[in-house]
C-alpha positions in Angstrom: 0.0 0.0 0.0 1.5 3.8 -1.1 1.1 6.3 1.9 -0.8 9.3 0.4 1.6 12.0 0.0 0.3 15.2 1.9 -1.0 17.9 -0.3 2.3 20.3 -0.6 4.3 17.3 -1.9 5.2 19.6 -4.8 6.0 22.7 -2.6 4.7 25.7 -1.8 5.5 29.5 -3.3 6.1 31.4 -0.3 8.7 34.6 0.3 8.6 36.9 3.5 7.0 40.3 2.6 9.4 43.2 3.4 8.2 45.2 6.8 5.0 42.6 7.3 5.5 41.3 10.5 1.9 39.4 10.6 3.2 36.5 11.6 4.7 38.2 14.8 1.7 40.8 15.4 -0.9 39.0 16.4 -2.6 39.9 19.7 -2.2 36.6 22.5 -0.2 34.2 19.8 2.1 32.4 21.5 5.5 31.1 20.7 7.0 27.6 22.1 10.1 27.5 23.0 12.6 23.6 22.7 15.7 23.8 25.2 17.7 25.1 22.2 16.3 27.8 21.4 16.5 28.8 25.5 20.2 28.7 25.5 20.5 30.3 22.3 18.5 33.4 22.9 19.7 33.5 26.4 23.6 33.6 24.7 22.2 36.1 22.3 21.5 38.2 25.4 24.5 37.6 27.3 22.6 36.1 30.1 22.2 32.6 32.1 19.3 30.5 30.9 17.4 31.0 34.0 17.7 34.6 34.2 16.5 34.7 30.4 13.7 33.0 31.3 12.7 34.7 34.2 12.9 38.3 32.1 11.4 37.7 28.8 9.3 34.1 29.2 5.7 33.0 30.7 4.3 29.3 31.4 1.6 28.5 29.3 -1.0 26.6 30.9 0.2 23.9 30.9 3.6 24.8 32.7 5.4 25.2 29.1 7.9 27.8 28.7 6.6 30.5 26.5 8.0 33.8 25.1 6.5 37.2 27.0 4.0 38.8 24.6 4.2 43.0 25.1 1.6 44.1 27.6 -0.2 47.0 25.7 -0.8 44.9 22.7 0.2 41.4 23.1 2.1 41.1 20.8 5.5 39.8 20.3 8.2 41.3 22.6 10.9 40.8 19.6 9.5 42.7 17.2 10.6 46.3 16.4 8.2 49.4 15.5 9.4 48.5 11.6 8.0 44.9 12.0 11.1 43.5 12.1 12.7 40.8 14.8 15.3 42.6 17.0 16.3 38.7 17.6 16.1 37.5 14.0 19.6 36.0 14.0 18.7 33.7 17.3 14.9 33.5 16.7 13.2 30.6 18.2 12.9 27.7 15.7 9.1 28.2 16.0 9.4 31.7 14.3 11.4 29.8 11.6 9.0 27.3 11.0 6.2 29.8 10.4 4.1 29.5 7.7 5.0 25.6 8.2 3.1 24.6 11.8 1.6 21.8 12.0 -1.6 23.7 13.3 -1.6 25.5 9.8 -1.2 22.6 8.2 -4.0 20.0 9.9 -6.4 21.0 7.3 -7.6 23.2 4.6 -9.4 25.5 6.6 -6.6 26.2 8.9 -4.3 26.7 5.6 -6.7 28.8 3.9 -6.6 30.7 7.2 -2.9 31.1 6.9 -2.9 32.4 3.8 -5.4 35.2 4.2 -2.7 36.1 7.4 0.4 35.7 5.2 0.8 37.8 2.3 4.1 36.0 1.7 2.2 32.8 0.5 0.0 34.9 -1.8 3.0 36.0 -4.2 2.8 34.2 -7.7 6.4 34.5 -8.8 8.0 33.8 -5.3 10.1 30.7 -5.0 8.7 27.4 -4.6 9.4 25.8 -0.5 10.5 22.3 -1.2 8.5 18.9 0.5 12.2 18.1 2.7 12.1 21.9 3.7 8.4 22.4 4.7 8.9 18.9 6.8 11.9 19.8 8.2 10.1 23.4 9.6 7.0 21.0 10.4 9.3 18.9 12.7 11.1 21.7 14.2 7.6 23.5 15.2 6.8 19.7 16.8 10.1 20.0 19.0 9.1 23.4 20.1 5.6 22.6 20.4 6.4 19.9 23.2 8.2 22.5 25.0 10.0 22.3 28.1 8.8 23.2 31.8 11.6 22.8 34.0 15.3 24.3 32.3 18.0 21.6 32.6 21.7 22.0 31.4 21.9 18.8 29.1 
């Protein structure tokens, strides 16, 4: 028996708009975080992992670390007044998987709800995201979906 091959087999056209920032201004989204990407943004801002989290992460409900979202508009903490990521070069793998969650890609509703957010997946001549790319992003937003609740040196 063939496994059906999922519907962006072929790929997907997608390129990040200049000065968008929808994926990152959206009031109460929330943004997993795996181990990795602690230690990394922590390094990024020359601090310990614990002290990171304790400035600019949450729990989610159900104890998972989360990033802080800004308190006047909920929205990311990382992103600038130009809609641009003032951590871009030690993002959370999460943000790098964007448009590619698994969430977005359970069904064509939530794809088709994607897509009206994204105006990066509604450009005809932008460059086609290959099957091993999207399922690499997919499996990174999994690792970063489990989360972590307790930080651990490993």
């Amino acid at each position: 028996m063939v496994a059906k091959q999922p519907w962006y087999s072929h790929g997907v056209r997608f390129e990040c708009q200049p000065e968008c920032g929808k994926c990152c201004d959206q009031p109460g989204g929330v943004v997993f975080l795996a181990p990795h990407d602690a230690k990394r943004l922590a390094e990024h801002h020359q601090l310990s992992v614990e002290d990171w989290l304790e400035r600019d992460c949450r729990r989610s409900h159900n104890g998972r670390f989360v990033l802080r979202s800004r308190p006047e508009d909920e929205v990311c903490i990382y992103l600038n007044e130009d809609k641009t990521c003032s951590v871009y070069e030690a993002k959370p793998d999460q943000c790098s998987a964007f448009p590619w969650w698994n969430e977005n890609m359970v069904s064509n509703r939530a794809w088709h709800k994607t897509v009206q957010l994204c105006p990066g997946l509604r450009q005809p001549n932008s460059n086609v995201v290959s099957l091993p790319v999207i399922q690499g992003h997919l499996d990174n937003d999994r690792v970063a979906e489990k989360g972590f609740r307790k930080w651990s040196e490993k």
